[in-house]
C-alpha positions, 0 to 999 in steps of 0.5 A, spaced: 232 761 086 238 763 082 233 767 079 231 771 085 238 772 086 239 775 080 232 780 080 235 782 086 242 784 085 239 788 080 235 791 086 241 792 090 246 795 084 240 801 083 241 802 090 248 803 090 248 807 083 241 812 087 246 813 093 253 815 089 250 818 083 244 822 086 250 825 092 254 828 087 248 830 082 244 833 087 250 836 091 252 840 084 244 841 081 240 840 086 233 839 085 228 846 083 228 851 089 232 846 095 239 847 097 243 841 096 242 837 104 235 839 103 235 835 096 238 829 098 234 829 105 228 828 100 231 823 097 233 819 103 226 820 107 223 817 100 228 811 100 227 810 108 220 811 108 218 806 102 223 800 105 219 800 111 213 800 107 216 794 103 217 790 109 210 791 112 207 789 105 212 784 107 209 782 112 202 782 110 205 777 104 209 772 108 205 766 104 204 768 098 209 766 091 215 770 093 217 768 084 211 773 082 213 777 087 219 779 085 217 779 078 212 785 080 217 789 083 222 788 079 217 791 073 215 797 078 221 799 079 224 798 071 217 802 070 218 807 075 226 809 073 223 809 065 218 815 068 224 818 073 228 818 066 223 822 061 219 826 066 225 828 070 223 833 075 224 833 083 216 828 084 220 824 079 226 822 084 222 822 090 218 817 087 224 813 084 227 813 091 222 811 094 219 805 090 227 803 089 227 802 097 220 798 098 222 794 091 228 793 094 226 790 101 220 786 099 225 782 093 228 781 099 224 779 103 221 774 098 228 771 096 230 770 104 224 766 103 225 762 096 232 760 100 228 757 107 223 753 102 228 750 097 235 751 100 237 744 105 236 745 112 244 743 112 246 749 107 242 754 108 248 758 112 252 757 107 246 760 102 245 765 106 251 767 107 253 766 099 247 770 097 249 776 101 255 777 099 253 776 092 248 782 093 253 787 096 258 785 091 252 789 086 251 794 090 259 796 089 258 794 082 252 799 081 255 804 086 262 805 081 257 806 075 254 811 079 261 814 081 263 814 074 258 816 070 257 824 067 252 828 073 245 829 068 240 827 070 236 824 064 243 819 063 243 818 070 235 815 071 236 813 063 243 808 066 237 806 073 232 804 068 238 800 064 240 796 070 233 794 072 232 792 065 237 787 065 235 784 072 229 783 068 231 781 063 235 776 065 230 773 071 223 774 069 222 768 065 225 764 070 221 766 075 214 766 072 216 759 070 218 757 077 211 760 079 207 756 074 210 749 076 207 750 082 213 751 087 211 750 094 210 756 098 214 758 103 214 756 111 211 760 116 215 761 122 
């Protein structure tokens, strides 16, 4: 479980730092052809329209080993900020926005579901509680590096995929070998 913690406050310190370092990028230098609102609403609608996808698949993937799954969205979300940081274009943001909202949901999801099937009914509040504020506490983190990084885009998308790198970096390999041992699935509700 500390694993999928980690993952994901890697997801959740991407969101932060998208939000802040893409509100004053693209209010400064908005995307090819768009006023600034329009850039940002691009951006937004694709980040809102891939958290929704997120929790469909969700959904659909309820019973399924949420370790692997973590790991599968931790390395579409590095891949797709790699691309957004060398093919830097308005496509590429979109893309990063709306892969970075359904990456982030479906991690979630599937931590939500590692704290229901490992953490002691009589804890599980606490653990809840616990992880929340973990999370939110890295998407300040990933806010206030976004805030205060220099507004280009290449070292912007390049710090996104420095973020996701290090979440991987340090929950990958735990999380494949959690998946290995054969860690029981989840309950269905």
């Amino acid at each position: 479980m500390f694993h999928g913690l980690q993952a994901n406050a890697a997801h959740r310190a991407l969101s932060g730092f998208l939000i802040f370092f893409l509100a004053f990028l693209l209010r400064e230098h908005p995307m090819a052809g768009q006023s600034a609102a329009v850039s940002l609403a691009i951006v937004g609608v694709s980040a809102g329209v891939g958290n929704a996808c997120g929790t469909a698949v969700g959904a659909w993937l309820r019973a399924r080993g949420p370790e692997v799954i973590i790991a599968t969205v931790l390395g579409l979300a590095l891949g797709t900020a790699v691309l957004a940081a060398v093919f830097f274009s308005t496509a590429a943001v979109a893309a990063l926005g709306a892969v970075a909202g359904f990456t982030q949901a479906l991690s979630k999801l599937s931590l939500d579901a590692m704290i229901q099937r490992d953490v002691p009914e009589e804890v599980r509040t606490s653990a809840f509680a616990r992880s929340e504020t973990l999370l939110q506490m890295a998407w300040v983190v990933g806010g206030g590096i976004g805030i205060a990084l220099p507004l280009n885009a290449v070292l912007g998308m390049s710090v996104a995929a420095g973020i996701l790198a290090l979440g991987a970096a340090t929950s990958v390999r735990g999380l494949l070998g959690a998946a290995r041992r054969g860690t029981p699935h989840p309950r269905v509700a």
